[in-house]
C-alpha positions in Angstrom: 24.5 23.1 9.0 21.7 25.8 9.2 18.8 26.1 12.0 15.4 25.3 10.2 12.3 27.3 11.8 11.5 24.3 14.5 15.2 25.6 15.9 16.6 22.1 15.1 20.0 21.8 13.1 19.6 20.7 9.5 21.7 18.9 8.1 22.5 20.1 4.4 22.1 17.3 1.6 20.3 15.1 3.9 17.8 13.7 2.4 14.2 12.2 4.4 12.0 9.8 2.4 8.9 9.0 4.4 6.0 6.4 3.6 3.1 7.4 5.5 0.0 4.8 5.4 -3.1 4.3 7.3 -1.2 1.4 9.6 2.2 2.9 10.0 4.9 5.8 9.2 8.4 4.8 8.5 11.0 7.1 7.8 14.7 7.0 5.7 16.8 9.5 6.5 19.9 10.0 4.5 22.8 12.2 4.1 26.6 12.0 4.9 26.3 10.4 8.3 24.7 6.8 6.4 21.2 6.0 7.0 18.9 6.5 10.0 15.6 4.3 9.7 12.5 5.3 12.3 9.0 3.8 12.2 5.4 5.1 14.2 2.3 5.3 13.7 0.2 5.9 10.6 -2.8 7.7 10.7 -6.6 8.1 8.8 -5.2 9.6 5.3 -5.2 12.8 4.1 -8.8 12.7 2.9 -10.0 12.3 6.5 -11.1 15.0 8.9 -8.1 16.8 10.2 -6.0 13.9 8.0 -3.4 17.0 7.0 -2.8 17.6 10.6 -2.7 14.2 12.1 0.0 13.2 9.0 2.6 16.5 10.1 1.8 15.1 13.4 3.3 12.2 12.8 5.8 13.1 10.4 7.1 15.8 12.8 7.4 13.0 15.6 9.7 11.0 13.6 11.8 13.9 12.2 12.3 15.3 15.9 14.9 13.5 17.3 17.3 14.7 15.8 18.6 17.3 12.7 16.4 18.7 10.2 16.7 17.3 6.2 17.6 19.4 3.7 14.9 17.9 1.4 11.5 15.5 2.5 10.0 13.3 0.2 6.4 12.1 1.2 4.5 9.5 0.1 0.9 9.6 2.3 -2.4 7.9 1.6 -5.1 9.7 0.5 -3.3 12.0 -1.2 -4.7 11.1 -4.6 -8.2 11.5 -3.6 -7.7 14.8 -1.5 -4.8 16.5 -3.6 -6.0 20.1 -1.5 -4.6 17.8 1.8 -2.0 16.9 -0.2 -0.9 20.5 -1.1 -1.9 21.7 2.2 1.0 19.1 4.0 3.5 19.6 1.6 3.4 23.4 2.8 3.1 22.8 6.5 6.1 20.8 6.4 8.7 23.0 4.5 7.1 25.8 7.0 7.5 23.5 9.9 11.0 22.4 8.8 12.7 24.5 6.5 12.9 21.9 4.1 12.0 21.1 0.2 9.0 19.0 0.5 7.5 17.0 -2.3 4.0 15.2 -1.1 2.3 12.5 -3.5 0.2 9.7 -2.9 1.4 6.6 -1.1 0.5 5.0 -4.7 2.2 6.8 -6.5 5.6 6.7 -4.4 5.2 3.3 -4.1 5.2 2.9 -8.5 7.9 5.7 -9.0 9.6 3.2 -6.0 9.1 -0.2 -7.5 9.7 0.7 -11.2 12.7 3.4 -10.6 10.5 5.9 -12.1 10.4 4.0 -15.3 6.8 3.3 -17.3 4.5 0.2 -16.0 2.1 -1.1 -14.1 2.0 -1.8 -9.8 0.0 -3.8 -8.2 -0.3 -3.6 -4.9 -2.1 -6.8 -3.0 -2.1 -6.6 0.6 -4.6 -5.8 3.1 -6.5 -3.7 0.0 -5.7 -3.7 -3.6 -4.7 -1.0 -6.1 -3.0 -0.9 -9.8 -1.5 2.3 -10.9 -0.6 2.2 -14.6 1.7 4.9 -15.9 2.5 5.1 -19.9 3.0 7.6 -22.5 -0.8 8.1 -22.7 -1.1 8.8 -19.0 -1.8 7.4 -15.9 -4.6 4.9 -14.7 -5.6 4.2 -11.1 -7.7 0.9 -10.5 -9.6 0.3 -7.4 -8.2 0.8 -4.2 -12.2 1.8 -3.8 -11.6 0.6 0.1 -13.4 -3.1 1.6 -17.3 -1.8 0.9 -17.2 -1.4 -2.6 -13.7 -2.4 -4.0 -10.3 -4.1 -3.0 -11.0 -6.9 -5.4 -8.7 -10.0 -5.1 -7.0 -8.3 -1.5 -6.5 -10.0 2.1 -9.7 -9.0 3.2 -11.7 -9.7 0.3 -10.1 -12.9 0.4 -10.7 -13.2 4.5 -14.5 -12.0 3.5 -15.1 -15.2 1.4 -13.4 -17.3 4.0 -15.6 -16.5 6.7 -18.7 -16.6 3.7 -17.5 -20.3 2.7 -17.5 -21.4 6.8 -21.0 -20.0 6.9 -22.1 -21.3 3.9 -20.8 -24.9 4.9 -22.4 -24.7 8.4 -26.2 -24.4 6.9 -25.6 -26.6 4.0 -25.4 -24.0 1.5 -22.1 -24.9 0.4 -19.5 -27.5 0.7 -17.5 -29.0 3.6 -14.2 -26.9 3.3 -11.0 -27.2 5.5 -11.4 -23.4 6.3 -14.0 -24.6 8.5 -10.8 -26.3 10.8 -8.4 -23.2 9.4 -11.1 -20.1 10.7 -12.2 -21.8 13.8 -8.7 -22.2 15.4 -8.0 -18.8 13.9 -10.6 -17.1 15.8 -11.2 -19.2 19.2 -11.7 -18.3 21.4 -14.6 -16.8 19.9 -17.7 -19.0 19.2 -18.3 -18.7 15.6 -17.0 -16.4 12.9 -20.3 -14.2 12.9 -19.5 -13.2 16.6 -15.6 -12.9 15.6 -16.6 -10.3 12.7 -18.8 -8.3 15.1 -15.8 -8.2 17.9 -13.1 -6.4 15.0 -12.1 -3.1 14.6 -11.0 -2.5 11.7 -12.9 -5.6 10.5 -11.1 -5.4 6.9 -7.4 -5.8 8.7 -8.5 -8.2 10.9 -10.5 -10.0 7.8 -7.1 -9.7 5.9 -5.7 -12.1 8.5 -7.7 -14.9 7.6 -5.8 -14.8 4.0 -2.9 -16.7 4.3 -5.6 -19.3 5.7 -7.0 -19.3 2.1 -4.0 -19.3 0.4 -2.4 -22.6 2.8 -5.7 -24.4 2.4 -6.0 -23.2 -1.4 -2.2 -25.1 -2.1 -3.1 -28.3 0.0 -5.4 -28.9 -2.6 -9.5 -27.4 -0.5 -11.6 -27.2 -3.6 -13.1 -24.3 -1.8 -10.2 -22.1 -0.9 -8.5 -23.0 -4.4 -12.1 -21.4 -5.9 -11.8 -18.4 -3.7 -8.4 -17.9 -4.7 -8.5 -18.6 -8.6 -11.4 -15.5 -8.4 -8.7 -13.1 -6.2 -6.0 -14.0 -9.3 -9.0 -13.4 -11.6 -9.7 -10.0 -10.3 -6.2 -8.2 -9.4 -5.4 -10.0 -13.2 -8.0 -7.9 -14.3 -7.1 -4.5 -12.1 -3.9 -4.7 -14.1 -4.5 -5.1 -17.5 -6.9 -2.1 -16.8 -4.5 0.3 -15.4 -2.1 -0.7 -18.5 -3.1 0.6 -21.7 -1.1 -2.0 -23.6 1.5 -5.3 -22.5 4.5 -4.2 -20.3 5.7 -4.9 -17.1 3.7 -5.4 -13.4 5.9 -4.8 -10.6 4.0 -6.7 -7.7 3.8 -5.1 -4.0 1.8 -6.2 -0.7 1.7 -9.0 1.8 0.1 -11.5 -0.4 2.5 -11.4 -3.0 4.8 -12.9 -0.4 3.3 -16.2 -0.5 5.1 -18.4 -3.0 1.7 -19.8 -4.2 -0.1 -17.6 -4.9 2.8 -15.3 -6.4 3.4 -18.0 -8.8 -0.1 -18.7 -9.9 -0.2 -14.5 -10.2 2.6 -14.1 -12.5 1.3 -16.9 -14.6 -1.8 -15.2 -14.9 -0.4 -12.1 -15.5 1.8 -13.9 -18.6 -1.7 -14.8 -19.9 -3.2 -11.3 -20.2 0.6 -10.6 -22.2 2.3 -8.9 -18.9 5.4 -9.7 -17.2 6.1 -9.3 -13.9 9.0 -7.3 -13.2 11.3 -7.4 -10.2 10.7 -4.4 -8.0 13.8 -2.1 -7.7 12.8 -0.4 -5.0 9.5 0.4 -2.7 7.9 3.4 -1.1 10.6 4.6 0.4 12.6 4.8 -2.2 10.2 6.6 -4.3 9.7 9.2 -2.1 13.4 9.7 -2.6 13.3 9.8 -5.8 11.0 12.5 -5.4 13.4 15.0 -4.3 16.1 14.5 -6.7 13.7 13.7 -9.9 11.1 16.6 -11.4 11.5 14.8 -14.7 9.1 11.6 -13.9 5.7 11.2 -16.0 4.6 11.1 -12.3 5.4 14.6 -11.7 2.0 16.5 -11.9 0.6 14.0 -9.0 3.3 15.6 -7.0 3.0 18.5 -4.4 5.9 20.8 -4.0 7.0 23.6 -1.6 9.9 25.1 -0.2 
């Protein structure tokens, strides 16, 4: 062992894979001891005000307790947008810690993850909604434009047109729907869903709630929810055929894709734009692994190095 420049031990070969996103920061620490596993808090993203600072913050909070890694893999959000923040905490960390530090997008770790490295397509459908598509003719990222303008098909898109339908079907604009019943028990005890959207902060995450309430009422059959959901398939269908240049394989990540529904109807979708859906090896964590003992990726020039 050798004393990095915090004064804690580090342990040589140990490896530390973080996945640091806007909700939460988990961290895999491995080396000849086994495996140590923390999680805290995520932060804004790299691309926000003082996002650099608040992500060392909380990757130094998890790395504390105990010996420094040899090597630190770091997927973090925002990343792709701000690569300068991305550069910026890649060097603050191996300052910070003495170690190798590689830095890419959340995204990105999250493909190289999922795929082992190996050419395809993610996509990602959880509270948002991103494809990354990486072939021999490059890489494509599709939306993950955020809830305003983009996150097509995602839990709060999906909770969006929920809360739309309900209000809709109150004024006569729309059909009866059993997400009236779903929403109002989800929500009491507020009044109405209007009052409800005003009363959340973050109102995507809380919107992205209201999904699973789709997808339930969608597979019992609510002409209404199964609409709402046929255009989410529609639209993260069409986020992956654009991030893919030609047919290959989709390796599919995020909390919707854990609803045997919805996956299903997905992958049968996918099958009819002449994609296959591909059983994820691995997930963030793992990527950002991967990105210490890997330089020979096709992700490797959306990764930010410094020792």
């Amino acid at each position: 062992m050798s004393h990095g420049p915090r004064g804690k031990m580090s342990t040589a070969g140990a490896i530390a894979a973080i996945d640091l996103g806007k909700t939460r920061c988990r961290l895999l620490m491995s080396g000849d001891s086994g495996h140590v596993v923390r999680a805290g808090d995520g932060t804004p993203g790299l691309a926000a005000p003082d996002g650099v600072e608040a992500a060392a913050e909380s990757i130094l909070a998890l790395l504390d307790p105990g010996p420094m890694p040899h090597s630190l893999g770091v997927g973090a959000a925002g990343a792709w947008t701000a690569p300068a923040a991305a550069r910026e905490l890649a060097e603050t960390l191996a300052a910070e810690t003495g170690a190798a530090v590689a830095v890419a997008s959340d995204v990105v770790a999250a493909h190289i993850g999922a795929l082992g490295g190996a050419p395809g397509v993610l996509l990602i459908a959880g509270t948002g909604a991103v494809a990354l598509g990486v072939d021999s003719e490059g890489i494509r990222l599709v939306d993950g434009w955020g809830p305003d303008i983009g996150d097509f098909g995602s839990g709060s898109w999906l909770g969006r047109e929920a809360i739309r339908a309900v209000q809709r079907a109150a004024v006569g604009l729309g059909p009866s729907t059993a997400l009236e019943d779903a929403v109002a028990a989800h929500i009491a005890p507020a009044s109405d869903p209007l009052s409800w959207t005003l009363a959340q902060h973050p109102l995507p995450r809380a919107l992205a709630t209201l999904a699973p309430l789709v997808l339930d009422c969608a597979e019992q059959g609510d002409a209404v929810a199964l609409e709402i959901a046929s255009e989410a398939i529609r639209l993260l269908t069409a986020s992956a055929v654009a991030a893919s240049a030609s047919a290959g394989e989709v390796a599919l990540h995020g909390g919707l894709t854990e609803h045997a529904w919805f996956r299903a109807r997905l992958a049968d979708a996918l099958s009819s734009a002449d994609r296959r859906v591909a059983t994820a090896v691995g997930d963030a964590l793992t990527g950002a692994q991967l990105l210490m003992t890997r330089r020979d990726l096709p992700h490797e020039r959306f990764v930010h190095r410094a020792e």
